[in-house]
C-alpha positions in Angstrom: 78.2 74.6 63.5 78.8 72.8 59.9 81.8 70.0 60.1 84.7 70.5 58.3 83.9 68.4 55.3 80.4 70.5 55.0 82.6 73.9 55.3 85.0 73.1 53.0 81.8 72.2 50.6 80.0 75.6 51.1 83.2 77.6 50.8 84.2 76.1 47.5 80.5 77.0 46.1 80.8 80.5 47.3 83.9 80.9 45.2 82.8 78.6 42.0 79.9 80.8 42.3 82.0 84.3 42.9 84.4 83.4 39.7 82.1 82.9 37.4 80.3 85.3 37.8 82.8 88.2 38.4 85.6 86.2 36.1 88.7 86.8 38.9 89.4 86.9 42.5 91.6 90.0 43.0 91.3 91.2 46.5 94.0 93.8 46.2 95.6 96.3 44.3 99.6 96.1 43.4 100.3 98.7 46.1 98.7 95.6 48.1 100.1 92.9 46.6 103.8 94.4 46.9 103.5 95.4 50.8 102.6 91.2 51.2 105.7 90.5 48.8 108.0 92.7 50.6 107.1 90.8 53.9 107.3 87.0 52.6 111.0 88.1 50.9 112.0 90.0 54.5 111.0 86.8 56.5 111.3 83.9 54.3 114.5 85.1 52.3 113.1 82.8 49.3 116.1 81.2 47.0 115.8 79.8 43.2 116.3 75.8 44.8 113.4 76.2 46.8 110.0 74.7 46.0 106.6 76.3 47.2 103.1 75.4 48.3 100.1 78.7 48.0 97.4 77.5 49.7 94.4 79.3 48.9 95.9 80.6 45.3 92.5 81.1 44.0 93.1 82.3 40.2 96.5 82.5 40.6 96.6 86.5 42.1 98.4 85.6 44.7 101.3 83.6 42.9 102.8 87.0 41.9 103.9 87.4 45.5 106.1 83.8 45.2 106.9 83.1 41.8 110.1 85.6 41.2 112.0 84.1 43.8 111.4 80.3 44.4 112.3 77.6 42.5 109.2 75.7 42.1 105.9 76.9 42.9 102.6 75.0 43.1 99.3 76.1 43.9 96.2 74.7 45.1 92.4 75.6 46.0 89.6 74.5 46.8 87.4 76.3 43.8 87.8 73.7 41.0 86.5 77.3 39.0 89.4 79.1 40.6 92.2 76.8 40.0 90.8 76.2 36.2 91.7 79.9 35.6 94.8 79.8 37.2 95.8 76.8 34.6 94.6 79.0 31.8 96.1 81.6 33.0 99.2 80.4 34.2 100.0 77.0 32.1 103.8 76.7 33.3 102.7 76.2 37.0 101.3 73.1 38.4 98.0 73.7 40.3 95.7 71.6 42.4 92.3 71.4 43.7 92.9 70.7 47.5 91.3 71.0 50.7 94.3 72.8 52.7 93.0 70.3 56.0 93.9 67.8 53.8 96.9 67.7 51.7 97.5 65.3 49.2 101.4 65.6 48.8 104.4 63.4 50.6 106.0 64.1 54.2 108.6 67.0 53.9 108.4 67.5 50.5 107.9 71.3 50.1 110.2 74.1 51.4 107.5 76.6 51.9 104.0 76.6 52.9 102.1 80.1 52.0 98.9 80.5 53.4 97.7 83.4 51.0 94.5 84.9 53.0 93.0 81.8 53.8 93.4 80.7 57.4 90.3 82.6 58.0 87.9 80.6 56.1 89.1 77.6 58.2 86.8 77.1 61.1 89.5 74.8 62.2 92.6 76.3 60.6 94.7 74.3 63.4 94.3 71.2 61.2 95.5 73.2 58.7 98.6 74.2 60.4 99.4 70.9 61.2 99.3 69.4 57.6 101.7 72.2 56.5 103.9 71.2 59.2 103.6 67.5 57.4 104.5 68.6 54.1 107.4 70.8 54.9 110.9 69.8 54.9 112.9 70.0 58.4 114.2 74.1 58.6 111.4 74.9 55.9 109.5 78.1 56.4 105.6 79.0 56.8 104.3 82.4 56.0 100.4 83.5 56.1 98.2 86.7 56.0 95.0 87.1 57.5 92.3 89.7 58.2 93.0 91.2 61.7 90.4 91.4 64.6 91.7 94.0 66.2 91.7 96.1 63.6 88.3 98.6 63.9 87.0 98.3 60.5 87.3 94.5 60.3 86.0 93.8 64.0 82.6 96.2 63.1 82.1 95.3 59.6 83.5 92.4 59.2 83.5 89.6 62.2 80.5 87.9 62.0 79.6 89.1 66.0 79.4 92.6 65.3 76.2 94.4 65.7 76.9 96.3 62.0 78.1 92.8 60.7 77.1 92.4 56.7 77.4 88.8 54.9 77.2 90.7 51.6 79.5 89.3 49.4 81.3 87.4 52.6 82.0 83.7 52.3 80.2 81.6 54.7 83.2 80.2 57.2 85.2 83.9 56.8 85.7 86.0 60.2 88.6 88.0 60.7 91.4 86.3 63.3 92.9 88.0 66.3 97.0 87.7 66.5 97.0 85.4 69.4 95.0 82.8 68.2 97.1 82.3 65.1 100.2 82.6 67.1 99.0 79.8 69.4 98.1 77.9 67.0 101.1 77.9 65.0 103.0 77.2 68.3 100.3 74.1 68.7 101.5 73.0 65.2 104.9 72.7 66.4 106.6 75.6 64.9 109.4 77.4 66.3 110.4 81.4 65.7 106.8 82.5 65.5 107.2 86.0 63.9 103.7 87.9 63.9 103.4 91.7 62.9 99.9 93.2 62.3 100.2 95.6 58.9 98.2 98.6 57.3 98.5 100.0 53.9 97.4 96.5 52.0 94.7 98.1 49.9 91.7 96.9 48.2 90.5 96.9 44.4 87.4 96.5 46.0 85.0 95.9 48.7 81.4 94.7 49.5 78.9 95.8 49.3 79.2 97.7 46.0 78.3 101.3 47.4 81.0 101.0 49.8 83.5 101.2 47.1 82.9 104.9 47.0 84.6 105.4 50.6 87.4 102.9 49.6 89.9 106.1 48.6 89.2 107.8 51.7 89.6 104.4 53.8 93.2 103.9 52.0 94.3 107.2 53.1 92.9 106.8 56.6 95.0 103.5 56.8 98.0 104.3 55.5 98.1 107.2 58.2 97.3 104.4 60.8 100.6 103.1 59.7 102.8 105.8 59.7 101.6 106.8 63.2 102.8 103.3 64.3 99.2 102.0 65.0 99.4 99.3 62.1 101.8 97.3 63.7 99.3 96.3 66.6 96.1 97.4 64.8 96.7 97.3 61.1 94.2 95.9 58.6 95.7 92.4 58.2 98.0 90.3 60.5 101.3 88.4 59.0 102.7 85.4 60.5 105.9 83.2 59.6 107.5 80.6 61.3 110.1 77.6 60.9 109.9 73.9 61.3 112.4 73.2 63.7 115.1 71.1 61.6 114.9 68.0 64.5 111.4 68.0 63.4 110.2 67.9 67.2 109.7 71.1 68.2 112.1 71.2 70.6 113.3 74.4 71.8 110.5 76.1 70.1 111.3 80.0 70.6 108.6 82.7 69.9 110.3 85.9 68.7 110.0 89.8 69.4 107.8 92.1 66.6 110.2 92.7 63.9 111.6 96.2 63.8 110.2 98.7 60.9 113.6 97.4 58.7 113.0 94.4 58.6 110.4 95.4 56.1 112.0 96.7 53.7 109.8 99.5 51.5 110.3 99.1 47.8 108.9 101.2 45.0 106.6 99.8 42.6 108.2 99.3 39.2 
Protein backbone atom coordinates (compact mmCIF):
# COMPACT_ATOMS: atom_id res chain seq x y z
CA UNK A 1 0.00 0.00 0.00
CA UNK A 2 1.54 3.53 -1.07
CA UNK A 3 1.77 6.17 2.10
CA UNK A 4 -0.15 9.01 2.11
CA UNK A 5 2.34 11.44 0.93
CA UNK A 6 3.13 8.89 -2.16
CA UNK A 7 -0.87 8.82 -2.82
CA UNK A 8 -1.41 12.17 -2.75
CA UNK A 9 1.66 12.29 -5.41
CA UNK A 10 0.21 9.74 -7.83
CA UNK A 11 -3.32 11.23 -7.63
CA UNK A 12 -2.23 14.67 -8.46
CA UNK A 13 -0.36 13.25 -11.72
CA UNK A 14 -3.36 11.36 -12.71
CA UNK A 15 -5.31 14.60 -12.85
CA UNK A 16 -2.37 17.01 -14.20
CA UNK A 17 -2.25 14.37 -16.70
CA UNK A 18 -6.28 13.98 -17.30
CA UNK A 19 -6.58 18.03 -17.68
CA UNK A 20 -4.28 18.54 -20.06
CA UNK A 21 -5.08 16.39 -22.01
CA UNK A 22 -8.91 16.39 -22.05
CA UNK A 23 -8.82 20.43 -21.06
CA UNK A 24 -11.69 20.01 -18.03
CA UNK A 25 -12.87 17.73 -15.35
CA UNK A 26 -16.71 17.67 -15.67
CA UNK A 27 -18.01 14.50 -14.23
CA UNK A 28 -21.63 15.36 -14.57
CA UNK A 29 -24.19 16.90 -16.37
CA UNK A 30 -26.48 20.01 -14.94
CA UNK A 31 -29.28 17.52 -14.24
CA UNK A 32 -26.34 16.24 -12.01
CA UNK A 33 -24.96 19.05 -10.74
CA UNK A 34 -28.46 20.46 -9.59
CA UNK A 35 -29.65 17.20 -7.72
CA UNK A 36 -26.04 17.78 -5.54
CA UNK A 37 -27.07 21.58 -5.16
CA UNK A 38 -30.52 20.85 -4.08
CA UNK A 39 -29.02 18.54 -1.31
CA UNK A 40 -26.07 20.95 0.07
CA UNK A 41 -29.01 23.99 0.10
CA UNK A 42 -31.67 21.35 1.93
CA UNK A 43 -28.93 20.35 4.59
CA UNK A 44 -26.62 23.08 4.93
CA UNK A 45 -29.22 26.09 4.47
CA UNK A 46 -26.08 28.26 3.13
CA UNK A 47 -26.43 32.20 3.93
CA UNK A 48 -24.58 35.28 2.09
CA UNK A 49 -22.15 35.80 5.68
CA UNK A 50 -20.85 32.50 5.35
CA UNK A 51 -17.45 31.53 3.96
CA UNK A 52 -16.67 28.10 2.20
CA UNK A 53 -13.96 25.55 1.68
CA UNK A 54 -14.49 22.88 -1.75
CA UNK A 55 -12.12 20.42 -1.38
CA UNK A 56 -11.45 18.65 -4.36
CA UNK A 57 -12.77 21.65 -6.76
CA UNK A 58 -10.76 20.51 -9.54
CA UNK A 59 -11.42 23.20 -12.38
CA UNK A 60 -13.77 24.85 -10.65
CA UNK A 61 -17.08 22.47 -11.84
CA UNK A 62 -18.01 21.93 -8.70
CA UNK A 63 -18.05 25.66 -7.40
CA UNK A 64 -21.42 26.08 -9.17
CA UNK A 65 -23.00 23.95 -6.50
CA UNK A 66 -21.72 26.71 -3.57
CA UNK A 67 -21.11 29.97 -5.06
CA UNK A 68 -24.84 31.42 -5.32
CA UNK A 69 -25.46 31.17 -1.83
CA UNK A 70 -22.32 31.62 0.51
CA UNK A 71 -20.46 34.50 1.14
CA UNK A 72 -17.09 33.55 0.50
CA UNK A 73 -15.96 30.67 -1.30
CA UNK A 74 -12.43 29.21 -1.75
CA UNK A 75 -11.35 26.26 -3.48
CA UNK A 76 -8.50 24.03 -3.35
CA UNK A 77 -6.91 20.83 -5.09
CA UNK A 78 -4.39 18.92 -5.37
CA UNK A 79 -3.82 19.23 -9.44
CA UNK A 80 -1.74 22.42 -9.66
CA UNK A 81 -3.18 21.89 -13.69
CA UNK A 82 -6.70 21.85 -12.19
CA UNK A 83 -6.67 24.70 -9.84
CA UNK A 84 -4.71 26.82 -12.75
CA UNK A 85 -7.92 26.53 -14.87
CA UNK A 86 -10.11 27.21 -12.20
CA UNK A 87 -8.07 30.73 -11.71
CA UNK A 88 -8.51 31.37 -15.46
CA UNK A 89 -11.59 30.43 -15.37
CA UNK A 90 -12.91 31.83 -12.37
CA UNK A 91 -10.45 34.99 -11.42
CA UNK A 92 -12.88 36.41 -8.60
CA UNK A 93 -12.42 33.35 -6.36
CA UNK A 94 -9.42 32.51 -4.37
CA UNK A 95 -8.10 28.94 -5.17
CA UNK A 96 -5.43 26.78 -3.66
CA UNK A 97 -3.26 23.87 -4.39
CA UNK A 98 -3.74 21.73 -1.17
CA UNK A 99 -3.51 18.27 0.02
CA UNK A 100 -7.10 17.97 1.80
CA UNK A 101 -4.94 15.73 4.77
CA UNK A 102 -3.28 18.72 5.19
CA UNK A 103 -4.78 22.03 5.35
CA UNK A 104 -2.96 24.99 5.23
CA UNK A 105 -5.61 27.48 6.72
CA UNK A 106 -6.21 28.75 10.73
CA UNK A 107 -8.28 26.78 13.48
CA UNK A 108 -12.12 27.59 12.91
CA UNK A 109 -11.84 29.75 10.29
CA UNK A 110 -14.24 28.51 7.63
CA UNK A 111 -18.04 27.93 7.97
CA UNK A 112 -18.30 25.09 5.61
CA UNK A 113 -16.22 22.27 4.54
CA UNK A 114 -17.45 20.62 1.02
CA UNK A 115 -15.95 17.64 0.14
CA UNK A 116 -16.96 17.61 -3.69
CA UNK A 117 -16.41 13.82 -4.74
CA UNK A 118 -13.18 13.36 -3.19
CA UNK A 119 -13.28 11.33 -0.03
CA UNK A 120 -12.79 8.45 -2.24
CA UNK A 121 -9.46 9.08 -3.52
CA UNK A 122 -8.31 9.28 0.15
CA UNK A 123 -6.95 5.99 1.25
CA UNK A 124 -7.16 7.59 4.60
CA UNK A 125 -10.00 10.04 4.21
CA UNK A 126 -10.29 9.93 8.19
CA UNK A 127 -7.33 12.34 8.29
CA UNK A 128 -9.20 14.19 6.10
CA UNK A 129 -12.18 14.46 8.20
CA UNK A 130 -10.34 15.43 11.03
CA UNK A 131 -8.62 18.51 9.41
CA UNK A 132 -12.09 19.81 8.31
CA UNK A 133 -13.11 19.47 11.77
CA UNK A 134 -9.93 21.85 12.50
CA UNK A 135 -10.75 24.46 10.15
CA UNK A 136 -14.40 24.78 10.82
CA UNK A 137 -15.87 27.19 13.10
CA UNK A 138 -17.87 25.85 16.30
CA UNK A 139 -21.81 25.09 14.76
CA UNK A 140 -20.18 25.02 11.12
CA UNK A 141 -21.40 22.50 8.68
CA UNK A 142 -19.69 19.53 6.56
CA UNK A 143 -21.24 18.20 3.49
CA UNK A 144 -19.65 15.48 1.04
CA UNK A 145 -20.56 13.19 -1.98
CA UNK A 146 -19.13 10.00 -2.79
CA UNK A 147 -19.51 7.07 -5.11
CA UNK A 148 -21.63 4.38 -3.29
CA UNK A 149 -20.57 0.71 -2.74
CA UNK A 150 -23.68 -0.65 -2.53
CA UNK A 151 -24.78 0.56 -5.52
CA UNK A 152 -24.52 -2.56 -8.31
CA UNK A 153 -22.94 -0.69 -11.04
CA UNK A 154 -20.18 0.92 -8.89
CA UNK A 155 -19.45 -2.34 -6.70
CA UNK A 156 -18.93 -4.47 -10.35
CA UNK A 157 -17.39 -1.99 -12.38
CA UNK A 158 -15.98 0.17 -10.28
CA UNK A 159 -14.43 -1.10 -6.75
CA UNK A 160 -11.23 -2.08 -7.40
CA UNK A 161 -12.20 -5.92 -5.87
CA UNK A 162 -14.61 -6.73 -8.38
CA UNK A 163 -13.91 -9.52 -10.70
CA UNK A 164 -15.20 -7.05 -13.85
CA UNK A 165 -13.12 -4.27 -12.15
CA UNK A 166 -11.49 -1.82 -15.10
CA UNK A 167 -8.73 0.95 -14.06
CA UNK A 168 -9.50 2.56 -17.43
CA UNK A 169 -9.52 6.05 -16.96
CA UNK A 170 -9.79 5.42 -12.88
CA UNK A 171 -7.39 7.32 -10.70
CA UNK A 172 -5.06 5.24 -8.80
CA UNK A 173 -6.38 5.62 -4.89
CA UNK A 174 -10.30 5.82 -6.25
CA UNK A 175 -12.85 2.94 -4.91
CA UNK A 176 -16.27 3.64 -4.30
CA UNK A 177 -17.16 3.90 -0.26
CA UNK A 178 -19.92 2.07 1.46
CA UNK A 179 -22.31 4.43 3.86
CA UNK A 180 -21.17 3.13 7.05
CA UNK A 181 -17.68 3.65 6.74
CA UNK A 182 -18.17 7.34 6.03
CA UNK A 183 -20.67 7.67 8.68
CA UNK A 184 -18.23 6.19 11.21
CA UNK A 185 -15.77 8.07 10.18
CA UNK A 186 -17.37 11.28 10.44
CA UNK A 187 -18.55 10.23 13.94
CA UNK A 188 -14.59 9.43 14.61
CA UNK A 189 -13.97 13.05 13.48
CA UNK A 190 -16.13 14.26 16.13
CA UNK A 191 -19.12 15.48 14.35
CA UNK A 192 -22.47 15.41 15.61
CA UNK A 193 -26.03 15.14 13.48
CA UNK A 194 -24.59 12.79 10.91
CA UNK A 195 -27.16 12.97 8.11
CA UNK A 196 -26.36 10.26 5.29
CA UNK A 197 -28.84 9.48 2.29
CA UNK A 198 -27.64 7.39 -0.61
CA UNK A 199 -29.10 9.18 -4.07
CA UNK A 200 -29.73 8.16 -7.81
CA UNK A 201 -30.40 10.36 -10.70
CA UNK A 202 -26.75 12.26 -10.54
CA UNK A 203 -25.90 11.74 -14.16
CA UNK A 204 -22.84 11.50 -16.08
CA UNK A 205 -21.41 13.63 -19.15
CA UNK A 206 -19.34 10.78 -19.45
CA UNK A 207 -17.82 7.58 -18.50
CA UNK A 208 -14.77 5.28 -19.05
CA UNK A 209 -13.99 3.52 -21.10
CA UNK A 210 -15.07 5.44 -24.16
CA UNK A 211 -17.36 2.69 -25.71
CA UNK A 212 -19.34 2.68 -22.62
CA UNK A 213 -20.63 6.00 -23.26
CA UNK A 214 -23.00 4.52 -25.70
CA UNK A 215 -25.05 2.65 -22.84
CA UNK A 216 -24.86 5.95 -20.68
CA UNK A 217 -28.65 7.06 -21.88
CA UNK A 218 -29.97 3.75 -21.19
CA UNK A 219 -27.98 3.67 -17.69
CA UNK A 220 -29.67 7.25 -16.83
CA UNK A 221 -33.00 5.98 -17.37
CA UNK A 222 -32.41 2.74 -15.52
CA UNK A 223 -31.30 4.99 -12.55
CA UNK A 224 -33.65 7.40 -12.38
CA UNK A 225 -36.30 4.45 -12.16
CA UNK A 226 -34.17 3.13 -9.28
CA UNK A 227 -35.01 6.31 -7.65
CA UNK A 228 -38.51 6.65 -8.12
CA UNK A 229 -39.07 3.04 -6.94
CA UNK A 230 -37.36 4.18 -3.60
CA UNK A 231 -34.22 1.93 -4.20
CA UNK A 232 -31.84 5.08 -4.49
CA UNK A 233 -32.11 6.06 -1.13
CA UNK A 234 -30.30 2.85 0.19
CA UNK A 235 -28.72 1.86 -3.22
CA UNK A 236 -28.48 4.95 -5.37
CA UNK A 237 -25.40 5.77 -7.36
CA UNK A 238 -23.67 8.13 -5.01
CA UNK A 239 -23.95 8.59 -1.13
CA UNK A 240 -24.35 12.22 0.57
CA UNK A 241 -23.31 12.97 4.00
CA UNK A 242 -23.48 16.31 6.19
CA UNK A 243 -22.85 16.86 9.62
CA UNK A 244 -22.20 19.74 12.25
CA UNK A 245 -19.37 20.57 14.56
CA UNK A 246 -20.83 20.53 17.80
CA UNK A 247 -20.62 24.40 18.91
CA UNK A 248 -18.67 23.24 22.44
CA UNK A 249 -16.26 21.93 20.03
CA UNK A 250 -16.02 18.47 21.97
CA UNK A 251 -18.26 16.36 20.57
CA UNK A 252 -20.32 16.00 23.35
CA UNK A 253 -23.67 14.75 22.91
CA UNK A 254 -22.92 13.76 19.42
CA UNK A 255 -26.36 12.57 17.89
CA UNK A 256 -26.61 10.51 14.63
CA UNK A 257 -29.85 11.35 12.83
CA UNK A 258 -32.70 9.34 10.97
CA UNK A 259 -32.54 9.27 6.75
CA UNK A 260 -34.08 12.48 5.75
CA UNK A 261 -37.63 12.21 4.39
CA UNK A 262 -38.05 12.60 0.38
CA UNK A 263 -38.94 16.64 1.32
CA UNK A 264 -36.26 17.35 2.67
CA UNK A 265 -34.90 17.31 -0.80
CA UNK A 266 -36.59 19.59 -2.37
CA UNK A 267 -36.90 18.92 -6.51
CA UNK A 268 -36.30 22.08 -8.50
CA UNK A 269 -36.51 22.63 -12.19
CA UNK A 270 -33.51 23.48 -14.16
CA UNK A 271 -33.65 27.02 -15.31
Amino acid sequence: MLSLHDSAVAERAFFDHFVESEGDFNPFDDRGWLVLQQAFDAWIAPRPTMRLLDVGAGTGQSRRLYCETVGEYVGIDLSPVAVAKARRRFPESSWHVADACQLDFADESFDVVAFSSVLHHIPDFGRALAEAFRVLRPGGRVFAFDPNLLNPAMALLRWPKSPLYSANGVSPNESPLPPSLLRREFDAAGFAEVRQRCRSGIRYRAVAPKLANALLGAFHVADALWEVLGFGRWFGTFVLTAAKKPVDAAGAGRTTIPLPRENDLPTRRAA
